[in-house]
N, C-alpha and C positions, 0 to 999 in steps of 0.2 A: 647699184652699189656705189658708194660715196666714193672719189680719189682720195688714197693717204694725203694729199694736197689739203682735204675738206673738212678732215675727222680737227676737233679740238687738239691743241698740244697738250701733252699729257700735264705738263710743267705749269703752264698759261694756266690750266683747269685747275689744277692744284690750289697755285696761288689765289687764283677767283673763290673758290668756295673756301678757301681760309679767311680770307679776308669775309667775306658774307658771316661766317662761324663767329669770327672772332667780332663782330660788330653787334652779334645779339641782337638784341630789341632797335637796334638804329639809332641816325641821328634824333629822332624825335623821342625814344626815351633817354637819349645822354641830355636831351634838350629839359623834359619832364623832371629827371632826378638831379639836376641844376637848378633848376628854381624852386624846388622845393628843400634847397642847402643840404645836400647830399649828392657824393660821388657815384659814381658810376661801379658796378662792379669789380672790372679792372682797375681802373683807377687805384683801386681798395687793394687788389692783392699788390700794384705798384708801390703803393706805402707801406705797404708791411713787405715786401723781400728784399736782398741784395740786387741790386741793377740786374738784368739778362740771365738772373739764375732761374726763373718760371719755366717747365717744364708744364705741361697740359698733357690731359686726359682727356680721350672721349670726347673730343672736340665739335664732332658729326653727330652724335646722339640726339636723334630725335624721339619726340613721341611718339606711341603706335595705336592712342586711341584714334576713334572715330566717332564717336558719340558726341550729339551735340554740338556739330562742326568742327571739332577739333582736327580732324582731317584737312580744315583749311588754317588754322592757326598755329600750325607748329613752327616751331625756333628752333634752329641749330644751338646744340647743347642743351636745350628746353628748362633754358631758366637758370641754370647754374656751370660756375666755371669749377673747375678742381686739378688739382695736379700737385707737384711740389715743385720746393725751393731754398732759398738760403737765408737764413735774418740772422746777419754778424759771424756767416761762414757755417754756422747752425743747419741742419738739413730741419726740412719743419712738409707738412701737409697740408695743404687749405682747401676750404670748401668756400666759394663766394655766390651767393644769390643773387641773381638781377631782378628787382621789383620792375623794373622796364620791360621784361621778357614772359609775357601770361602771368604777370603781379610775380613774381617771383615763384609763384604757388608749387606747391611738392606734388608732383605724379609718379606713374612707375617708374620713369626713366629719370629723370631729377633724382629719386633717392637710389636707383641705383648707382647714380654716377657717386655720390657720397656715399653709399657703403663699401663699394669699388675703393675709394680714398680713402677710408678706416682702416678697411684691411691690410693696404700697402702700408699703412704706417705703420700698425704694428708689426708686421715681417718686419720693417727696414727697422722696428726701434725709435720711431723720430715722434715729435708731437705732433700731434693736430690743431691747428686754428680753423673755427668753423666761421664764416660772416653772413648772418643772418640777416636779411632785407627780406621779408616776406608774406603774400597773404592767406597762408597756412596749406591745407590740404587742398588740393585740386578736385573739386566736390565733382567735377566730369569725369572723373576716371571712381568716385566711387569706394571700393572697398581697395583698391589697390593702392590709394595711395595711405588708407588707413596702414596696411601691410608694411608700405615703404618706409615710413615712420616708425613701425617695429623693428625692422631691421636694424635701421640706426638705432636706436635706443637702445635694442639688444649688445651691439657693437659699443657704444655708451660705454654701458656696464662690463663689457668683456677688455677693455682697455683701461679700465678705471684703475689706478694702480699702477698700472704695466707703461705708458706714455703718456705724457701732460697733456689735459686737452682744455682749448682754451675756445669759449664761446665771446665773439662780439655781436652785440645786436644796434645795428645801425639804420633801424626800421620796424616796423609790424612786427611782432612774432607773439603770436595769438590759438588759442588752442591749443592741443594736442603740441601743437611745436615747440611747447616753452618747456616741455619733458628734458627734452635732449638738452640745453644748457643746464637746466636743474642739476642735469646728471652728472653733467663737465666739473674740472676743479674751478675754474675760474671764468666771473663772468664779467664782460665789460660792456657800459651802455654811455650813448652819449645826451646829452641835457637836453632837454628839446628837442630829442631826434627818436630816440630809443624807447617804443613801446613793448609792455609785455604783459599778458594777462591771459588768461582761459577764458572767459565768459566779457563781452562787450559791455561798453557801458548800458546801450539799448537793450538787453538782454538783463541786464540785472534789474534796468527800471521796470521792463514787465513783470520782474519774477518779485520783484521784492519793495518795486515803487520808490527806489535810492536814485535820487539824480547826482551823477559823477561825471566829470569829464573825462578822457582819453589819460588825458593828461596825472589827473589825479589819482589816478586806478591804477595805470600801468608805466608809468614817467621815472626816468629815470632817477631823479630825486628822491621818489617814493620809495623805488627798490632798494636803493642805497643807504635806506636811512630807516626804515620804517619796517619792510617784510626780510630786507637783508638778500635779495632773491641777488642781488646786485652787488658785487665785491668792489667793483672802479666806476668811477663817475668823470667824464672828460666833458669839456669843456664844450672840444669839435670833434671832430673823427682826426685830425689831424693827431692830437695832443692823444687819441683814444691808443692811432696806430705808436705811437712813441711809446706810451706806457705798458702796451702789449711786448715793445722790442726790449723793453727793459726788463719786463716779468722775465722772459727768458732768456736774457744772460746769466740769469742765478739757477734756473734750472739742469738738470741732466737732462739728454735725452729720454733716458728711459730709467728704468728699476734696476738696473744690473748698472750701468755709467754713475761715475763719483761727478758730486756738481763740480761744474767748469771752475778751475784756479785762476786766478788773476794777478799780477804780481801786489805786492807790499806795497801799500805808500809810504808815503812818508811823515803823516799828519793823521790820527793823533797819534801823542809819543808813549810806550809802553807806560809810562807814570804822567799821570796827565793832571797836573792841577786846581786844571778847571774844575773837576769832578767835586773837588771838597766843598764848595759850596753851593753843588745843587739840589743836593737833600736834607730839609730840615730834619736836626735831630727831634724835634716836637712831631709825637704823634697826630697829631689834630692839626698841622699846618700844612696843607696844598703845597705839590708842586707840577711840573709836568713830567711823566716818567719820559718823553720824545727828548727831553736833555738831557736826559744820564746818554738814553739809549746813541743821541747822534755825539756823544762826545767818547763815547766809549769807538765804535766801529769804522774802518776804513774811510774814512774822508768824510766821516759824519754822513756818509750816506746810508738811507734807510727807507725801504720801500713798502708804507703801511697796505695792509691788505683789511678790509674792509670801513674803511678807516672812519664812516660817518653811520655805522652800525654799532650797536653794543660798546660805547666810547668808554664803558670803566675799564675794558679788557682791550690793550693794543697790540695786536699782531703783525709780523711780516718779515721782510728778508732785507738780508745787510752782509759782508762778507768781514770777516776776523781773519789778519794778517792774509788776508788775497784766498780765502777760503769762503763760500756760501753757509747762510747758518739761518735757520728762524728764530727770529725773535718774538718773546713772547713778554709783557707786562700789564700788571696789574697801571690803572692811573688815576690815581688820588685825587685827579679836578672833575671826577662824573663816579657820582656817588660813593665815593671815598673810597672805588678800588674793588670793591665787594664784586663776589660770582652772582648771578642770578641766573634766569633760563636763557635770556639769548646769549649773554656773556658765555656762556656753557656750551652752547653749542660752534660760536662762533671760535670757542677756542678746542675744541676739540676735533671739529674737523680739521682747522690749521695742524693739531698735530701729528696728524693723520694722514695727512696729506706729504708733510716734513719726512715722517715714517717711514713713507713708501718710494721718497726720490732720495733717500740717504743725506739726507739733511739736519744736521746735528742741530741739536732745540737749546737753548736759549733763554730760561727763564728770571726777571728782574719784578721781585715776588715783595710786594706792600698790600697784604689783603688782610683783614678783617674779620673777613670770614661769609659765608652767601646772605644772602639780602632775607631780612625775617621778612613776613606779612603772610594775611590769609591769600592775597591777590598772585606770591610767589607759589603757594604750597597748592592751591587749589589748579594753579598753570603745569602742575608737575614739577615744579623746583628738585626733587630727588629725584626723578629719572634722569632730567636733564643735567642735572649736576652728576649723578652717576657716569653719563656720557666723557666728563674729561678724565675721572677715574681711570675708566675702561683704556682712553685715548693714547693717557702715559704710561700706563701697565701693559699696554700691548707694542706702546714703541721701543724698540732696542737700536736708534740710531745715537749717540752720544747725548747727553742728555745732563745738564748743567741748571742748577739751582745758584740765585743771587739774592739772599732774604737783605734786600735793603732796608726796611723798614719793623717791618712788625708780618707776622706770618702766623694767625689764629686759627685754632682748630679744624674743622673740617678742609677748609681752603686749604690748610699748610700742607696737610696729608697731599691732596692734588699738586700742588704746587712747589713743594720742596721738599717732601717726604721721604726718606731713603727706602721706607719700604714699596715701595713702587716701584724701585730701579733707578734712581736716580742715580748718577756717578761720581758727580761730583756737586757739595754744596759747600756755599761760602757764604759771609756774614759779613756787617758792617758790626761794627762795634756799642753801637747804639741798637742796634734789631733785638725784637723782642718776638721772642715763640712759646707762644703758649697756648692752653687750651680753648681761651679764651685770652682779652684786652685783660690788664693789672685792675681797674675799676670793678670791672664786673663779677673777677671772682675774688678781689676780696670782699664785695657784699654779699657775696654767698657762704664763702669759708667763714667768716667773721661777722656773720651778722649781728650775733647772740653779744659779743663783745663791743661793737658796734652800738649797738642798741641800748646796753645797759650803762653805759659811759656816761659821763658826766658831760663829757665836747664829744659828742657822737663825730663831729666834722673833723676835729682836728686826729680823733681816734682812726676816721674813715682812712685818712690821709696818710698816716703813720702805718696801716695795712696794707694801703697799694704799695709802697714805698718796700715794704719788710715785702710783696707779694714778687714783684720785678726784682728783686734784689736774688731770692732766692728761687724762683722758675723763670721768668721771663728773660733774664740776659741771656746773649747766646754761647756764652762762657759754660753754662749749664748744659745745655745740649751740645757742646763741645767736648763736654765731660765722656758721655755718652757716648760719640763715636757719632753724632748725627749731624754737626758740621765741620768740613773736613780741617777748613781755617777760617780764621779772622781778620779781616784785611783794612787798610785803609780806603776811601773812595779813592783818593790820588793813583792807587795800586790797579783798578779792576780792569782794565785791557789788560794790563800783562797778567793778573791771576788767569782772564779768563783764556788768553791765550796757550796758559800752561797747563790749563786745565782742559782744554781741545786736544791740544798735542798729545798730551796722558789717554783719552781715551779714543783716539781717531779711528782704530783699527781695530775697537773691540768686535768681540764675537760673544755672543749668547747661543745656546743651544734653550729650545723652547719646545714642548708638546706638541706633538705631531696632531693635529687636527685639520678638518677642510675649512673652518671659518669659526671668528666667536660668533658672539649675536650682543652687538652692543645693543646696551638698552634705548629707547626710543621717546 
């Protein structure tokens, strides 16, 4: 029997297998995910928290297969770190993969340890940040890690709503794995780093004979711009983790928490000058809606959210008078503004999303009306366009209409319609709402006049003129009770400010049900 002189120090031993725990895969994967321009794990949850606020989980968690030698290749922690911490004082949860540690691959113990982390977030109320580096399911463990991968997804959906959850992918994530950010609100990838796809490119050449590269399939340019799978696109991970810490300065913790206040600046001033000349009063002349929108809010700060997807429709967050708010615009320099199917979708889950973290919406409304063609109607353009219907009929968080421009038919209903719920709508003085553009229907009211005229042209002209005169000003539906006032551009922070204040605190009482079923 040993002398207590012989036995390890209990302290000594601690610190040794912390230290082994905490180094994962070794210096030869910190060596591996350095030359391939990518951080380390840790590293990763170092950029994203406050200094010495990491907390860890499950440190010791090892694998319990044994098939297939995994009995000799297991890694303290098995592949992922998690635990919590603080970003800007913020409690938050993270999940970090090590592609250095068995490829980062998900087994039963790996996704335990992240469903373990799901669940504490929602008891404590806080978000989740997932960081995804990895080479999908651990095909050695079989059906258990298809299981693990349920779990989470399950947990996905059980939190969706209820705390922000934010996916970064800073590596492979392939198969089955790319479910779980699908599921997240927000997904971030970096250039040249961030792959994401169900089926490989190898895999599609036998199935279908398409040669694609890595790159072009599942790249983060692609997602961003092309499938949309992708909301941020950074440069490095560096600029990826900043843009994560600023997503959630505008967020609440959770469903029940008001977004975080910030104090007043000082810039821009409730009447802002600037504003009078960044909207042509000609309908047909381009401008950017990102100028109204950065001259309007708190330091001209504005944080587009999906910003190289669906670019006639510009979404995201900015704060009014040291308050969080989504913003929402139509932009006249990609396809004149008009909704179509992605535009539809990308602005409906924004407001949905708004909805559910008590984020008062925003709307700066120059639309047209949805995009005609057989290529829109044949893609579902009415369901998809049904989708933002549904989005602002089911939202009751403050909910403000700005028809700057022109606000046609179907769109205007989505978009500034009071029968929807809207609470407050306002006008520029030159906006025109109608069921249609002044052109079009007076070639239809007036055709027969039109036609038998002696100057059909000068006749045509003399019609749109009598048609905006008497439906299309917004004098007309001012009449009506359908805008609330008529402002100057110089005026709109302070209207919009007073028009926040007016409804910050409302309450709706709504039909008791378990869920709608938006259209799909």
């Amino acid at each position: 029997m040993p002398h207590d002189s012989e036995r390890p120090d209990p302290i000594d031993e601690l610190k040794a297998l912390t230290s082994r725990a905490q180094a994962l895969g070794g210096e030869a994967s910190e060596e591996r995910q350095h030359k391939q321009g990518k951080l380390t794990a840790r590293e990763r949850i170092d950029l994203l928290l406050d200094p010495g606020s990491f907390s860890e989980l499950n440190l010791f968690v090892e694998s319990r297969a044994t098939d297939f030698g995994m009995d000799a290749r297991r890694s303290p922690g098995d592949g992922v770190i998690t635990g919590s911490g603080y970003v800007n004082g913020q409690l938050v949860f993270v999940a970090s993969q090590d592609f250095g540690a068995l490829g980062g691959s998900l087994g039963e113990m790996h996704a335990e340890k992240i469903v373990k982390m799901q669940e504490l977030a929602m008891k404590a109320g806080a978000p989740i940040v997932t960081i995804l580096d990895s080479g999908g399911a651990r095909i050695h463990e079989g059906v258990l890690a298809l299981h693990g991968y349920a779990q989470i997804f399950h947990n996905n959906t059980q939190a969706s709503g209820v705390i922000p959850q934010i996916s970064i992918i800073v590596g492979p994530c392939a198969g089955g794995a790319v479910y779980s950010p699908a599921i997240t609100d927000f997904v971030f990838m970096v250039d040249g780093l961030s792959k994401m796809f169900i089926t490989g490119p190898e895999v599609i050449k036998a199935v279908t004979g398409e040669d694609v590269t890595v790159e072009e399939l599942g790249g983060g340019a692609v997602h961003s711009s092309t499938s949309g799978n992708a909301h941020f696109l950074a440069k490095d991970e560096r600029e990826c983790f900043a843009m994560v810490k600023k997503l959630l300065s505008f967020l609440p913790s959770n469903n029940l928490d008001d977004p975080p206040l910030a104090e007043t600046p000082e810039w821009p001033p409730d009447e802002n000058p600037e504003l009078d000349g960044v909207v042509p009063a000609e309908a047909t002349n381009p401008y950017d809606v990102r100028d109204l929108i950065t001259n309007v809010f708190d330091d001209g700060d504005f944080l587009e959210v999906h910003a190289d997807f669906a670019k006639n429709i510009v979404v995201g967050f900015a704060r009014l008078k040291g308050r969080p708010v989504g913003v929402v615009g139509n932009q006249p320099t990609h396809l004149a503004g008009v909704l179509d199917i992605d535009s539809s979708d990308k602005l409906a889950r924004f407001v949905r999303f708004c909805d559910a973290f008590n984020l008062p919406l925003i709307n700066f409304v120059d639309v047209p009306g949805y995009l005609p063609g057989t290529q829109q109607e044949y893609g579902g353009v009415i369901r998809h366009g049904a989708k933002v219907l549904f989005a602002y009929s089911e939202a009751n968080v403050p909910k403000v209409a700005l028809i700057v421009r022109k606000s046609y038919g179907g769109a205007y209903i989505a978009m500034s319609g009071f029968g929807l719920g809207y609470d407050r709508v306002l006008a520029y003085p030159f906006a025109e709402i109608a069921v249609m553009g002044p052109e079009g229907a007076a070639n239809i009211i007036f055709r027969r006049e039109i036609g038998e005229a002696e100057d059909p042209d000068k006749v045509r002209e003399e019609k749109i003129d009598e048609y905006r005169t008497l439906f299309a000003k917004p004098y007309t539906a001012a009449k009506y009770g359908l805008v609330d006032v008529i402002i100057e551009p110089r005026q709109t922070r302070g209207a919009l400010i007073r028009a926040l204040e007016m409804t910050a605190h409302k309450r709706e009482d709504r039909p008791r049900k378990k869920h709608g079923n938006i259209p799909l």
